[in-house]
py3Dmol code that shows the C-alpha trace and the ligand (Angstrom):
import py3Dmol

protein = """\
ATOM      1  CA  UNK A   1      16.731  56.987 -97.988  1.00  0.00           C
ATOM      2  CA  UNK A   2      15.043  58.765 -95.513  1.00  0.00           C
ATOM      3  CA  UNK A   3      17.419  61.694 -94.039  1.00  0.00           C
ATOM      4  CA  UNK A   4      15.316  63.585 -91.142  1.00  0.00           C
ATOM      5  CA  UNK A   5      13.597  61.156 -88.026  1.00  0.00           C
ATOM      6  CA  UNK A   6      10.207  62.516 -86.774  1.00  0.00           C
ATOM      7  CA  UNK A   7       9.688  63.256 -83.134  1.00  0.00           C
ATOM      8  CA  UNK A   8       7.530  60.135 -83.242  1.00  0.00           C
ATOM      9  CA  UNK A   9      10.154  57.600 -84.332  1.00  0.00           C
ATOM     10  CA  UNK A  10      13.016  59.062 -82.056  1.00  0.00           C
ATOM     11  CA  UNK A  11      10.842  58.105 -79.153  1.00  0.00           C
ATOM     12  CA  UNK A  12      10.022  54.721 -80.560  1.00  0.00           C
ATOM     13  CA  UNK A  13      14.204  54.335 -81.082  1.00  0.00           C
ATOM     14  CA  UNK A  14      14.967  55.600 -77.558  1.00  0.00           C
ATOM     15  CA  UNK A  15      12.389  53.689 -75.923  1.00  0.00           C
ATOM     16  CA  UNK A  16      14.332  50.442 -77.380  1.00  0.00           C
ATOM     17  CA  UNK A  17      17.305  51.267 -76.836  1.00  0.00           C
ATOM     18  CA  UNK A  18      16.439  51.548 -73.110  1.00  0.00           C
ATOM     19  CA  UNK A  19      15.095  48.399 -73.280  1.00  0.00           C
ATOM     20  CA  UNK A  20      17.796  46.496 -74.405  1.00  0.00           C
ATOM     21  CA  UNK A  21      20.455  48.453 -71.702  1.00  0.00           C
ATOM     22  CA  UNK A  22      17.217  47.188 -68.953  1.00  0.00           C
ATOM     23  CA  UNK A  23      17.532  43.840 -70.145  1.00  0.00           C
ATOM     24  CA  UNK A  24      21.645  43.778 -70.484  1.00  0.00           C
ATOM     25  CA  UNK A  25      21.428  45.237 -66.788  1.00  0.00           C
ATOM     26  CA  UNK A  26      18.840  42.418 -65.352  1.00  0.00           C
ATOM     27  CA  UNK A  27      21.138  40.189 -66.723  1.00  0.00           C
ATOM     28  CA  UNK A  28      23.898  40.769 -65.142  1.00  0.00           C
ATOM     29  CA  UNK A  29      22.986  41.037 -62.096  1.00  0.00           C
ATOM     30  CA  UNK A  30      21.084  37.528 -62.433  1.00  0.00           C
ATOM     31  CA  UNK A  31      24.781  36.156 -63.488  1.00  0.00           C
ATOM     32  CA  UNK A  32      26.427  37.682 -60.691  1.00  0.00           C
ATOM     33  CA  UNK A  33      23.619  36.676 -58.385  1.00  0.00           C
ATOM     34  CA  UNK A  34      24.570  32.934 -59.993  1.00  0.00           C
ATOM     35  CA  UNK A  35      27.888  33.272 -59.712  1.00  0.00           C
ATOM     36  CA  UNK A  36      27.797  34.194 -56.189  1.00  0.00           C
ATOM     37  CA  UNK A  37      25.917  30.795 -55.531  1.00  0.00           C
ATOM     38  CA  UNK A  38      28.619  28.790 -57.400  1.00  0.00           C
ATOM     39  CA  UNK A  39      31.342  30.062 -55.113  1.00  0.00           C
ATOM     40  CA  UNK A  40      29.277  29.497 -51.723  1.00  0.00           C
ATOM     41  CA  UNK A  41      28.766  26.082 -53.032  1.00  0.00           C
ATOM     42  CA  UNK A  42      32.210  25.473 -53.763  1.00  0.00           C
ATOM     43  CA  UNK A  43      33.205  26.172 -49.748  1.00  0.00           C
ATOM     44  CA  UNK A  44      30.975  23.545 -48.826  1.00  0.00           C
ATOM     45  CA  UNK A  45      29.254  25.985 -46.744  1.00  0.00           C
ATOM     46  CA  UNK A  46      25.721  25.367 -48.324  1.00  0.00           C
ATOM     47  CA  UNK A  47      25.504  22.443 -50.327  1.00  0.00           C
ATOM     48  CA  UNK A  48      26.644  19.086 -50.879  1.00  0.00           C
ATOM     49  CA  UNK A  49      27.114  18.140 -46.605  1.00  0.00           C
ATOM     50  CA  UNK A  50      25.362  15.059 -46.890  1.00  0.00           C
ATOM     51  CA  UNK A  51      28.397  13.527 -49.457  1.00  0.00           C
ATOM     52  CA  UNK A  52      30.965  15.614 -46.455  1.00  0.00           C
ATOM     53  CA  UNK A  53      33.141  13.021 -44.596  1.00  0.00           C
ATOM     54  CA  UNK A  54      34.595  13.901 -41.571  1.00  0.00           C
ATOM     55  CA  UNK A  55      36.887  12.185 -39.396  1.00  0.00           C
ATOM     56  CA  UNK A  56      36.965  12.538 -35.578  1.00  0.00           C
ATOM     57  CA  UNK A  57      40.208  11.570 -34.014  1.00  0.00           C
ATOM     58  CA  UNK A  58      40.399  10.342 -30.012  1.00  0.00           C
ATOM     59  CA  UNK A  59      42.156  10.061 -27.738  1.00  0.00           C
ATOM     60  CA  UNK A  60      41.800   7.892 -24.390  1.00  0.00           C
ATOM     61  CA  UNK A  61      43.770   7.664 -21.308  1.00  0.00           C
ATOM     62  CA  UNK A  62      45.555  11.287 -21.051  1.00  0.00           C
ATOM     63  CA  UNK A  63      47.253  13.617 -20.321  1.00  0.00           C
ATOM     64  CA  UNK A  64      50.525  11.783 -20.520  1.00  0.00           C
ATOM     65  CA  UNK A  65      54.416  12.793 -21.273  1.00  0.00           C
ATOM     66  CA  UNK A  66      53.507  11.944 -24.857  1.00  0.00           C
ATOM     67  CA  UNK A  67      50.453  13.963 -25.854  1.00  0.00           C
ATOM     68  CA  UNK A  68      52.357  17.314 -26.556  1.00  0.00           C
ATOM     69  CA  UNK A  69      53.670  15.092 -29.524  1.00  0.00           C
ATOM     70  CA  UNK A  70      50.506  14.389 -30.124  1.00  0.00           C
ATOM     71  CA  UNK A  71      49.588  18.105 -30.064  1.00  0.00           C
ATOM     72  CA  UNK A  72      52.444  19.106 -32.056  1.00  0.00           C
ATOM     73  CA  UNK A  73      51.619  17.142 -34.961  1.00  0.00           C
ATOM     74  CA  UNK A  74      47.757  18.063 -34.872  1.00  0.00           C
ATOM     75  CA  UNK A  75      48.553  21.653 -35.162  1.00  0.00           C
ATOM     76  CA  UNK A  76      51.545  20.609 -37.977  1.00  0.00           C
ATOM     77  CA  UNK A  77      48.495  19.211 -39.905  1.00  0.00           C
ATOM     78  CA  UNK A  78      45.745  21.348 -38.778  1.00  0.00           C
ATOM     79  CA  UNK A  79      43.540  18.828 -37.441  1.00  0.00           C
ATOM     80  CA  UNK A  80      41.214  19.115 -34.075  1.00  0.00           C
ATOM     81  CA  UNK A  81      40.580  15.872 -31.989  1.00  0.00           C
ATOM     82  CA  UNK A  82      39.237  14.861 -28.980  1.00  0.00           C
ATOM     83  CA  UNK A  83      41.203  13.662 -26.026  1.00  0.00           C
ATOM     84  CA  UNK A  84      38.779  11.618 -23.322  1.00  0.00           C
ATOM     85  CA  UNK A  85      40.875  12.619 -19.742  1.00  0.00           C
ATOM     86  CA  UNK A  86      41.842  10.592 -17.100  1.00  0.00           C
ATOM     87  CA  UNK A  87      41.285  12.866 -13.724  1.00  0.00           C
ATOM     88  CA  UNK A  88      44.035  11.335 -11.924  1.00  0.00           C
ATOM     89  CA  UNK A  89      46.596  12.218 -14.260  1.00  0.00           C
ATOM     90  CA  UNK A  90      45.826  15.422 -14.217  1.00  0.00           C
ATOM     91  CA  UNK A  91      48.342  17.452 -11.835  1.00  0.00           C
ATOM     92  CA  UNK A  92      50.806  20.357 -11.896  1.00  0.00           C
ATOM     93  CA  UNK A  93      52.844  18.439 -14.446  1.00  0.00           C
ATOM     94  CA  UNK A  94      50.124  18.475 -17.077  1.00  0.00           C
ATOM     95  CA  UNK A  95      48.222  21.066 -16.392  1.00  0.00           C
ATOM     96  CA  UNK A  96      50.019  22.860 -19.350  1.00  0.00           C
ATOM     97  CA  UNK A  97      48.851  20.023 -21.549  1.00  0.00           C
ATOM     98  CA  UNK A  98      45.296  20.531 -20.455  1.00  0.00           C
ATOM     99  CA  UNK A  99      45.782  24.468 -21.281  1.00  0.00           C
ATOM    100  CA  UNK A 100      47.031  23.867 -24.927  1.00  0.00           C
ATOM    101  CA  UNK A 101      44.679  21.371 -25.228  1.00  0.00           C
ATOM    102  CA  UNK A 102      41.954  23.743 -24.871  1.00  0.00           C
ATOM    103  CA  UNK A 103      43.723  26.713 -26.282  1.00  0.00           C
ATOM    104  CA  UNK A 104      44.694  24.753 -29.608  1.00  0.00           C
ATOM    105  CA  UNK A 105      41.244  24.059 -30.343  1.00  0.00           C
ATOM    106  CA  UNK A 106      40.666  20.319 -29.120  1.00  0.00           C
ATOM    107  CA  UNK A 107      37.806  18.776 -27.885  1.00  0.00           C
ATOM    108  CA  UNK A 108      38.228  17.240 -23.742  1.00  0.00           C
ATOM    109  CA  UNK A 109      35.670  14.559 -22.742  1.00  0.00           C
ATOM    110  CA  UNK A 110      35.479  13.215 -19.854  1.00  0.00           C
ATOM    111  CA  UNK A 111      37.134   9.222 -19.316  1.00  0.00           C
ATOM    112  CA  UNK A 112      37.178   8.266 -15.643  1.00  0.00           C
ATOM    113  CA  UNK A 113      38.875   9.513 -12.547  1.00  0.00           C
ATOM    114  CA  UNK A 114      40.987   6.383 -11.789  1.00  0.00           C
ATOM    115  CA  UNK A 115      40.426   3.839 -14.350  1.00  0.00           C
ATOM    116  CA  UNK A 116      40.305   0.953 -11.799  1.00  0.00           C
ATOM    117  CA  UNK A 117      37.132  -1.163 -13.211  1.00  0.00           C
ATOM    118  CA  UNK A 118      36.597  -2.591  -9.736  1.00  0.00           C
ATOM    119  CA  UNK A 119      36.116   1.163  -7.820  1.00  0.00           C
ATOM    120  CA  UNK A 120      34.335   2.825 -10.850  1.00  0.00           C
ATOM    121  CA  UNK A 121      32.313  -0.157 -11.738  1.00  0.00           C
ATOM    122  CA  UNK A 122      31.083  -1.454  -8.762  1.00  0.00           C
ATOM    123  CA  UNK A 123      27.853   0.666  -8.290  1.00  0.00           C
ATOM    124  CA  UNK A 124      26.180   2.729 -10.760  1.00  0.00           C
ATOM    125  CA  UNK A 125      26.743   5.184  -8.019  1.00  0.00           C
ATOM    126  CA  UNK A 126      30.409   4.909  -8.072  1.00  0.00           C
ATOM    127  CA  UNK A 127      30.268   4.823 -11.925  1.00  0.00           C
ATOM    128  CA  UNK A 128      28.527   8.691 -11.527  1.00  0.00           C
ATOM    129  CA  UNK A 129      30.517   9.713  -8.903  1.00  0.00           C
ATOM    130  CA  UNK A 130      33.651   9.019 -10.654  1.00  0.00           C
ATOM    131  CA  UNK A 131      32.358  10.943 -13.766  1.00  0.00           C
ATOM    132  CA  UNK A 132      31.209  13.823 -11.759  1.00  0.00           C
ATOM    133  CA  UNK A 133      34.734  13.911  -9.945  1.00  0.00           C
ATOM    134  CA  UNK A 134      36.839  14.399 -13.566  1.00  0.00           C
ATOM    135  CA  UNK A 135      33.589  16.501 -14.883  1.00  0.00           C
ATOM    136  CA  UNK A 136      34.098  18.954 -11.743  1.00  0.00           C
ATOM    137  CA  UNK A 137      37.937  19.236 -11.986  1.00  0.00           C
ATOM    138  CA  UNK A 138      37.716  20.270 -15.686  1.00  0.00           C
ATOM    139  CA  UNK A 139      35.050  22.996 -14.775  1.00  0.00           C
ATOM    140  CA  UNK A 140      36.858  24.163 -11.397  1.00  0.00           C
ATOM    141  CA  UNK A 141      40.235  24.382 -12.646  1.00  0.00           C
ATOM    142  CA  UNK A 142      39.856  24.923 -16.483  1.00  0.00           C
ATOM    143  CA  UNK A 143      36.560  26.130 -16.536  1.00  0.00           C
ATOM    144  CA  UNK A 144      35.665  23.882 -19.026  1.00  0.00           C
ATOM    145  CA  UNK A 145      31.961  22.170 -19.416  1.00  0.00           C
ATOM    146  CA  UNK A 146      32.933  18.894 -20.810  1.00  0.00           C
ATOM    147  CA  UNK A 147      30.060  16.995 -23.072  1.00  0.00           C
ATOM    148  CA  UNK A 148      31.008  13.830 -23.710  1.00  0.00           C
ATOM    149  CA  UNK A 149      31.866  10.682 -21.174  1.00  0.00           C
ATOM    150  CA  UNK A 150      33.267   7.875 -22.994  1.00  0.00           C
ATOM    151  CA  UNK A 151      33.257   4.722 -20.308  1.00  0.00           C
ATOM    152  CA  UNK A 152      36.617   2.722 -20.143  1.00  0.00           C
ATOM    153  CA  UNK A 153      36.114  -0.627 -22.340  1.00  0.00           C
ATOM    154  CA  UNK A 154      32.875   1.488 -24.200  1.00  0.00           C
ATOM    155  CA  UNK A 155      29.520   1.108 -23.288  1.00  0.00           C
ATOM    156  CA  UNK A 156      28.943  -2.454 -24.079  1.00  0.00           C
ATOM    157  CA  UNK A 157      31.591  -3.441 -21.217  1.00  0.00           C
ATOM    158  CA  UNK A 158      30.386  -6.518 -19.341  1.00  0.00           C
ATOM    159  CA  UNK A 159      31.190  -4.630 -15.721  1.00  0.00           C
ATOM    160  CA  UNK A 160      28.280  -1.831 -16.661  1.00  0.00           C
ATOM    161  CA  UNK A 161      25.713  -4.180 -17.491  1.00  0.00           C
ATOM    162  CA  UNK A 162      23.415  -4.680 -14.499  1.00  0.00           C
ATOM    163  CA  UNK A 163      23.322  -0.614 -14.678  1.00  0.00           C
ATOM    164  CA  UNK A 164      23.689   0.141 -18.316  1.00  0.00           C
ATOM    165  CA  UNK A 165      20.297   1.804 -18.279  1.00  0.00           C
ATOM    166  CA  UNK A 166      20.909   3.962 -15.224  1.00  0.00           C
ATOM    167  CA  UNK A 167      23.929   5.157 -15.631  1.00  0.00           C
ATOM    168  CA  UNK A 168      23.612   6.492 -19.131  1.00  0.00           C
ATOM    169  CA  UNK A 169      20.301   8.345 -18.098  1.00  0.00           C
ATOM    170  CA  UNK A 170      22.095   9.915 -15.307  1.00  0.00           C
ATOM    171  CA  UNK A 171      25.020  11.119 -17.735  1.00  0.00           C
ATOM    172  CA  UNK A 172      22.027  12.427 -20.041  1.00  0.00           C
ATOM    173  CA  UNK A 173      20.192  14.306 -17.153  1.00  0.00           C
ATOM    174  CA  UNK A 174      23.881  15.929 -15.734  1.00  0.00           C
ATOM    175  CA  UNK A 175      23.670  17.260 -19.408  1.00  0.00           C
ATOM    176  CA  UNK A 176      26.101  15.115 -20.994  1.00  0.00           C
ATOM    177  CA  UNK A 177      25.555  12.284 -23.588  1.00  0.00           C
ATOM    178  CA  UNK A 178      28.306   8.874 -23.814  1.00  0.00           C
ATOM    179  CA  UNK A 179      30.158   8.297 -26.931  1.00  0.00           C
ATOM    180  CA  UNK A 180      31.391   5.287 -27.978  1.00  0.00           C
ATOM    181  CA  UNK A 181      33.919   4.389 -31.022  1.00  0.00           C
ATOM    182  CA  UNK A 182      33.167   2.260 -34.522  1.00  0.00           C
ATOM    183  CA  UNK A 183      36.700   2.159 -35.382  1.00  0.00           C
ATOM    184  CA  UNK A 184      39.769   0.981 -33.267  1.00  0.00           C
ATOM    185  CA  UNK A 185      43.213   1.369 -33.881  1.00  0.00           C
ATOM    186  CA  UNK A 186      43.566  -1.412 -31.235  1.00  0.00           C
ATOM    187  CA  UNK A 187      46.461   0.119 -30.026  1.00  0.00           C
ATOM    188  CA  UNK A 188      46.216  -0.386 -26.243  1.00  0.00           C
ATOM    189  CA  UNK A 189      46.231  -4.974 -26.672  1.00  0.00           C
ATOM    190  CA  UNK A 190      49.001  -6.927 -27.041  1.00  0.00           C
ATOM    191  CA  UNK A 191      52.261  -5.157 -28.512  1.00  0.00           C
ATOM    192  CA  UNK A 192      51.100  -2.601 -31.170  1.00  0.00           C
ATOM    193  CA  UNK A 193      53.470  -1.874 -34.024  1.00  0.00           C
ATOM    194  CA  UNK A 194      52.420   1.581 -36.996  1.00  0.00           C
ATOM    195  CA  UNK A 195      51.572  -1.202 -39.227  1.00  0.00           C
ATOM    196  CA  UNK A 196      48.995  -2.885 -37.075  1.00  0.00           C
ATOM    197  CA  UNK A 197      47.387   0.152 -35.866  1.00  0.00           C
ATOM    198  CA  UNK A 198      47.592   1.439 -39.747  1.00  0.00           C
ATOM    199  CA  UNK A 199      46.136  -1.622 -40.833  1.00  0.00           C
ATOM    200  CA  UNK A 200      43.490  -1.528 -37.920  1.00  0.00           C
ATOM    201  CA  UNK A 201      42.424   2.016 -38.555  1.00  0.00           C
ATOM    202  CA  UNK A 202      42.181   1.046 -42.805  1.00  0.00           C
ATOM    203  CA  UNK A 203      39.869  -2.018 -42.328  1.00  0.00           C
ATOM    204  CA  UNK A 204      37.154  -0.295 -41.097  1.00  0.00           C
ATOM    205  CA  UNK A 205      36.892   4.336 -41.414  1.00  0.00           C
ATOM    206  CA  UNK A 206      35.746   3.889 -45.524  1.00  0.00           C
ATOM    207  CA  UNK A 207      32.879   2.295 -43.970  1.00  0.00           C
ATOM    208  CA  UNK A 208      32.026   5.511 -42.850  1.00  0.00           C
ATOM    209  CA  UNK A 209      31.461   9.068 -43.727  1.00  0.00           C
ATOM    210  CA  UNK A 210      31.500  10.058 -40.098  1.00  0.00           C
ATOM    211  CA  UNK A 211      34.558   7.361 -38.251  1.00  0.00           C
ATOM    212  CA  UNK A 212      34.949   8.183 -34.818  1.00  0.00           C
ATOM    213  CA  UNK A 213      38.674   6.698 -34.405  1.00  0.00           C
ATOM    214  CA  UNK A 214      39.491   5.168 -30.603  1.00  0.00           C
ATOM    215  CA  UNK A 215      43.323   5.570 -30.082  1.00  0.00           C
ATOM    216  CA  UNK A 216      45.607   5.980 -27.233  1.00  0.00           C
ATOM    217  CA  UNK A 217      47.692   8.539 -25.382  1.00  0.00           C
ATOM    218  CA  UNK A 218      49.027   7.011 -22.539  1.00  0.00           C
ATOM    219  CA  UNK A 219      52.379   6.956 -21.843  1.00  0.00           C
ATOM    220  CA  UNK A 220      52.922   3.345 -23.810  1.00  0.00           C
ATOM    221  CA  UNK A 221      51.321   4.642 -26.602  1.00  0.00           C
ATOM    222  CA  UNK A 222      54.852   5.654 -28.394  1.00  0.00           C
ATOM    223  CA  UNK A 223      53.496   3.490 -31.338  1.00  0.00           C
ATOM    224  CA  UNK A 224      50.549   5.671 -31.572  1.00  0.00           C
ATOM    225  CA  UNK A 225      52.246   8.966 -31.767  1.00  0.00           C
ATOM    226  CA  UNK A 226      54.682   7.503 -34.512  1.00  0.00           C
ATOM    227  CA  UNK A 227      51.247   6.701 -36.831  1.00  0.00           C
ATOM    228  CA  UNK A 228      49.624   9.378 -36.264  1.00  0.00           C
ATOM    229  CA  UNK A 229      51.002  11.617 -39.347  1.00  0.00           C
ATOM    230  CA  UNK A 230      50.469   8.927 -41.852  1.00  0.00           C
ATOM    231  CA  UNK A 231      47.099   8.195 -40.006  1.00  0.00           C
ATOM    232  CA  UNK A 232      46.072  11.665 -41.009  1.00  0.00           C
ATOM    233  CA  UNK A 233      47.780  12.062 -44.442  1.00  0.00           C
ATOM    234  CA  UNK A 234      45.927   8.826 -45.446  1.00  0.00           C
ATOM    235  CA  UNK A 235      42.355  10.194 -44.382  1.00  0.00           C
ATOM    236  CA  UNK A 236      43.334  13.748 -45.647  1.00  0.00           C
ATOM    237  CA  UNK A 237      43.911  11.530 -49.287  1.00  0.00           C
ATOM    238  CA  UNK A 238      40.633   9.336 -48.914  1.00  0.00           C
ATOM    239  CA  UNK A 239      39.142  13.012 -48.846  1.00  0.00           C
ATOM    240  CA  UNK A 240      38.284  13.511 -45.105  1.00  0.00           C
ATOM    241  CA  UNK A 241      38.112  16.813 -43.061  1.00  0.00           C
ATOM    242  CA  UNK A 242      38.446  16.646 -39.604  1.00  0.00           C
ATOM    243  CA  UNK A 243      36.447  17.503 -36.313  1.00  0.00           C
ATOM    244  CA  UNK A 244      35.794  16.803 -32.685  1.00  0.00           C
ATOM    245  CA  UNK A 245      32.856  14.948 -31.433  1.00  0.00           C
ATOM    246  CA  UNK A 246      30.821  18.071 -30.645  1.00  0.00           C
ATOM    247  CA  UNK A 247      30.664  18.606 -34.328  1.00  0.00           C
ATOM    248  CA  UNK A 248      29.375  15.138 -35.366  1.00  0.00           C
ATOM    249  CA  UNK A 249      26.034  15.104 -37.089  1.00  0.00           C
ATOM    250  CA  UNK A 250      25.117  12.328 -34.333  1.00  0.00           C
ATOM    251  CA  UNK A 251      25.834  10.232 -31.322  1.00  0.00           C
ATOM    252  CA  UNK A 252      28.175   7.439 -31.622  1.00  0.00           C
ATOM    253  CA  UNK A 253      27.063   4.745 -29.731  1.00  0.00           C
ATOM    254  CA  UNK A 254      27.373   1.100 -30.056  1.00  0.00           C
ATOM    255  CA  UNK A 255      23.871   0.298 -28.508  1.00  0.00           C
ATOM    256  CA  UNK A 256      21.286   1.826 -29.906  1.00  0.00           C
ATOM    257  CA  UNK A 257      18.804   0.453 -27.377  1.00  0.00           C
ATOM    258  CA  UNK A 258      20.030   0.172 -23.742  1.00  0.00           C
ATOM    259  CA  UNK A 259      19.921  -3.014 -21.776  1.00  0.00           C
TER     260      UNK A 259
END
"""
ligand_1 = """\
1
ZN
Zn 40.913 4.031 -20.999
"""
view = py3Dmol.view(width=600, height=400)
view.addModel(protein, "pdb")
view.setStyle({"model": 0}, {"cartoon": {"style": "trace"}})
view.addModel(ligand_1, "xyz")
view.setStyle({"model": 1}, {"stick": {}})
view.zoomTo()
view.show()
């Protein structure tokens, strides 16, 4: 057995020790540099958003004495939504509504002024001037740049046709864009119970990965407000997030080419 190294073979033993410690280092940090990736990617925040399904709630026909039910339940769950306004309802009553609306998170679009199909649907000047009146109120008092109009009775409505065309460019050159709905909780015909708006709202969101969900919050809407938890628990269990319309990957409209 040999007993004393030469210089020679020290260096040779030193030199691979080094080596090895080089290699042991490189791979580490390659695993933590891979392990870093796994965790990003298990946020969501980088892979896997085309399989992400988000529901957007909304709400036409507020403020009214019911949506700080509404609200209270939304922040209970955590979930944003969008509430489309009607101008005229808008006063010193609900202008706290309006503020928690905003402050909370939630997404305002803009619905009408008065609602009255044969004022705002007359001319498509009247249409614009109507949407310019709630749009202005919402930037004067709240200062608030709403981006979304969604017309009373959507965009296919049989009053806007002879000025479909015209009035949706307009809304597009003001800025904004019109959103429509692809699934209804129907809960503003007839006399709505939970289980038909429940069983309205489950016919049709697995459809989608994106549902953009037309409900109520008008002041008949009591029905609504008592759905809306089990409404949300159900998507929350199908797997949905949730988000207002601004964060929607694209428009939502029920004509794709305008006539
Ligand atoms: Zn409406």
């Amino acid at each position: 057995m040999k007993e004393k190294w030469t210089a020679k073979e020290k260096l040779i033993c030193a030199s691979g020790i080094f080596i090895v410690c080089l290699c042991l280092i490189i791979e580490g940090i390659s695993l933590r540099a891979a392990g870093a990736d796994i965790s990003v990617g298990s946020m969501g925040t980088v892979s896997d958003d085309s399989s992400k399904k988000i529901a957007f709630l909304t709400f036409d026909d507020g403020p009214s004495c019911l949506t700080e039910g509404y609200l209270d339940i939304l922040k209970e769950e955590g979930v944003h939504a969008t509430f489309f306004i009607i101008g005229q309802q808008v006063d010193d009553d609900t202008d706290a509504i309006i503020r928690r609306e905003i402050e909370e998170g939630h997404e305002l679009g803009v619905h009408t002024y008065c609602h009255e199909a044969n004022k705002i649907y007359s001319t498509s000047d009247a249409c614009f001037e109507d949407i310019m009146k709630i749009r202005t109120l919402l930037e004067t008092k709240y200062e608030y740049k709403p981006k979304f109009v969604r017309f009373p009775w959507g965009s296919a409505n049989s009053y806007i046709s002879s000025f479909r065309s015209d009035i949706i460019a307009r809304i597009e050159e003001s800025g904004m864009d019109y959103v429509d709905w692809n699934v209804s909780a129907e809960d503003s015909v007839g006399t709505p119970t939970v289980y038909s708006i429940m069983n309205n709202i489950r016919k049709d969101y697995s459809k989608y990965d994106e549902p953009v969900i037309l409900m109520h919050d008008s002041g008949c809407n009591k029905m609504t407000l008592e759905a809306l938890k089990d409404i949300i628990k159900e998507l929350k269990d199908k797997g949905y997030s949730f988000g207002t319309l601004s964060e929607r990957s694209k428009s939502c409209h029920f004509l794709e080419k305008r006539s």
